[in-house]
N, C-alpha and C positions, 0 to 999 in steps of 0.2 A: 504494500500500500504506500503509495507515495504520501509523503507526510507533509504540512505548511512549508516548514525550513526547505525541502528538495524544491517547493514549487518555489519559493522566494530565490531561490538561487537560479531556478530558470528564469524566472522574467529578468534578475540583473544581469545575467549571461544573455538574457535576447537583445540587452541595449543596447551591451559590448560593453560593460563596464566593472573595473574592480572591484573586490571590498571595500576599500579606502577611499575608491572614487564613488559608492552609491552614499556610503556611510555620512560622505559632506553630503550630498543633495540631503537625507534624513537627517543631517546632525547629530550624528550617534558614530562613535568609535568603528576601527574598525574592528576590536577586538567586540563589540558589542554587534557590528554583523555580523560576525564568524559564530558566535553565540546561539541570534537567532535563526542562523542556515543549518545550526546543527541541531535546533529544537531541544538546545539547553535553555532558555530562556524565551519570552514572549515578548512581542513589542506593543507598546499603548497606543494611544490610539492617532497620536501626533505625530508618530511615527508613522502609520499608514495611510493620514493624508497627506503628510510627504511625498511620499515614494509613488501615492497615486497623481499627484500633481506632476511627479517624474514621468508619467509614464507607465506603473504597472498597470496591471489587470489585477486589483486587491479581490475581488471577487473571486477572481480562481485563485488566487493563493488562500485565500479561507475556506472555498468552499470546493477546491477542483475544478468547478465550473467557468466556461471562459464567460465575461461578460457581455451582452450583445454589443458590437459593434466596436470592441474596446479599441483605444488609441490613444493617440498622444495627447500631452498636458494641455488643458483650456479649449479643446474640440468640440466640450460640450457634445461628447457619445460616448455611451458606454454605460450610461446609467439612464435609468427612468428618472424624470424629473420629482417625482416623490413618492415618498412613503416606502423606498427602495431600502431592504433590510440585507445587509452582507453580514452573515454568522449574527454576531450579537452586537455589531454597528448600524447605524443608520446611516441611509446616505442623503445629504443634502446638500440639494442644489444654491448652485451661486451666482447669482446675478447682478448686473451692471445696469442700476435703472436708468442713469447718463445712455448708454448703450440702446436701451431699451424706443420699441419703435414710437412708443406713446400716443398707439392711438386706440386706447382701451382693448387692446389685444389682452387675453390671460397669459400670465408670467408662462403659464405651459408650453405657449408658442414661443416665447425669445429663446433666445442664445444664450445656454447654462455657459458663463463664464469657465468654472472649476467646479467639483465639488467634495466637498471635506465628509468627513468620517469621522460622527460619534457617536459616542457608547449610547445604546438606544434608554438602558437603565436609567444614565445620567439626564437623560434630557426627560425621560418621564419624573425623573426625581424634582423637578421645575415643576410640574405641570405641563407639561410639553408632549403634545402626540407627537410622534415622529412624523407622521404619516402626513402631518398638518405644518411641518417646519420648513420652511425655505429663510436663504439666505439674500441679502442684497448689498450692497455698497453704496455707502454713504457718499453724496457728493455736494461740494459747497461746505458754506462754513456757517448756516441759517440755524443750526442744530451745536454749534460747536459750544461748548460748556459742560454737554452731556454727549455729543457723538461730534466726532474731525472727521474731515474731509478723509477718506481714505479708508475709514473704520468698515469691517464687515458689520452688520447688526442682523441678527435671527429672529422671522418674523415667524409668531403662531396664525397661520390663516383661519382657524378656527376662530378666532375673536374679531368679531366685524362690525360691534359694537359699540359707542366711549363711553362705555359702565364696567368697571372704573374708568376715569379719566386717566391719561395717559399718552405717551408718545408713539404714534399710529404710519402703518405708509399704505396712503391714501393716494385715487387716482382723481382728482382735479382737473376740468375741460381738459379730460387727454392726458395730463401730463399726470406723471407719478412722485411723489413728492414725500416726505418725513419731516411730520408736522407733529407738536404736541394738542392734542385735541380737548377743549375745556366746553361745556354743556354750559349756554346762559339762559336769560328769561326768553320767553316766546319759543323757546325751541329751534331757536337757532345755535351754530359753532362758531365758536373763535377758534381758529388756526392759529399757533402759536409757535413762534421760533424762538430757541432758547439763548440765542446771541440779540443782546437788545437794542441792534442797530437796525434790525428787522422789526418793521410793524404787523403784529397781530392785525388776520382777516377775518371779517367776519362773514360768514357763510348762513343770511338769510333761509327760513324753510320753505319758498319758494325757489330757491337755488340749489335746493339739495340734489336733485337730479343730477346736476352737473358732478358730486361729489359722493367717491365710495371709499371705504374703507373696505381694503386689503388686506390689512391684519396687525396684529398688536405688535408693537419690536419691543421684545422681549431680554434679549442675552446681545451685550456688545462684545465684536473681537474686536481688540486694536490695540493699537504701540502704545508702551509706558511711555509720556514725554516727560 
């Protein structure tokens, strides 16, 4: 039975690359590859969206199985856009709402930038379906105090609601946008950016048409500054 560590050693043997040399792309030793090629040791799960960002197929190395269409790093193929479960990770999709066509198309249609790999345990331990988690990228600096320009942020699409209120990514005529969303009198929204050189909008309930909520953002990734 071919074991995890044999198939991890074929996908970095299909790149054409060292121990030493996959070890930097994951940032882990190389005596910490040798490790897990020899199924002395397992890797987390930061490790596995490393190495799927390189290039593998993490799918057949956990599971045997190759994954549809797998390829190279940011192709956006080789995973279903959600609720994609490899062994005991989740896979979620990453998107670039800058990128994005913005003309109320579902995120299902864009261009999955990347997508990372976590433990499905961990994210239901939030209150997070897997199944309901996509990822986006922060762009602009409208947000910046609580999310910078750059930052991934993981949205629940399951919360389409602002009860509670909260910091939402909502599609606005078209456009996709990460606003903090505050409920006032009459049943209208203030749209609220948390850099206070941006002014709060208010979104009339005659205008809501024009305005959906996407999903709650939930879990920030980004750089200690």
């Amino acid at each position: 039975m071919v074991t995890f560590g044999e198939r991890l050693r074929e996908e970095r043997e299909r790149l054409g690359l060292s121990q030493t040399q996959f070890g930097e792309l994951a940032q882990v030793t190389k005596k910490s590859q040798m490790l897990y090629e020899s199924d002395q040791r397992s890797p987390k799960a930061d490790y596995l969206t490393s190495v799927a960002n390189a290039g593998i197929d993490v799918q057949y190395v956990l599971t045997g199985q190759r994954g549809l269409g797998a390829g190279s790093p940011g192709d956006g193929v080789g995973v279903e856009p959600f609720g994609d479960h490899v062994g005991q990770f989740a896979a979620v999709a990453m998107y670039d709402i800058e990128a994005a066509a913005g003309d109320g198309r579902s995120l299902e249609q864009e261009q999955i930038e990347t997508t990372l790999y976590f433990p499905a345990e961990q994210l239901e331990a939030q209150g997070l379906d897997p199944a309901q988690v996509v990822g986006v990228k922060v762009r602009g600096d409208s947000m910046d105090g609580t999310l910078a320009d750059g930052d991934w942020v993981l949205v629940d699409r399951s919360r389409r609601e602002p009860k509670p209120e909260g910091v939402f990514l909502l599609l606005v005529h078209g456009e996709r946008r990460i606003k903090r969303v505050q409920r006032v009198a009459g049943g209208a929204w203030l749209l609220i950016s948390d850099n206070d050189h941006y002014q709060p909008e208010m979104i009339k309930p005659e205008d809501m048409k024009d305005v959906e909520i996407l999903g709650r953002c939930e879990i920030r990734i980004g750089r200690i500054s």
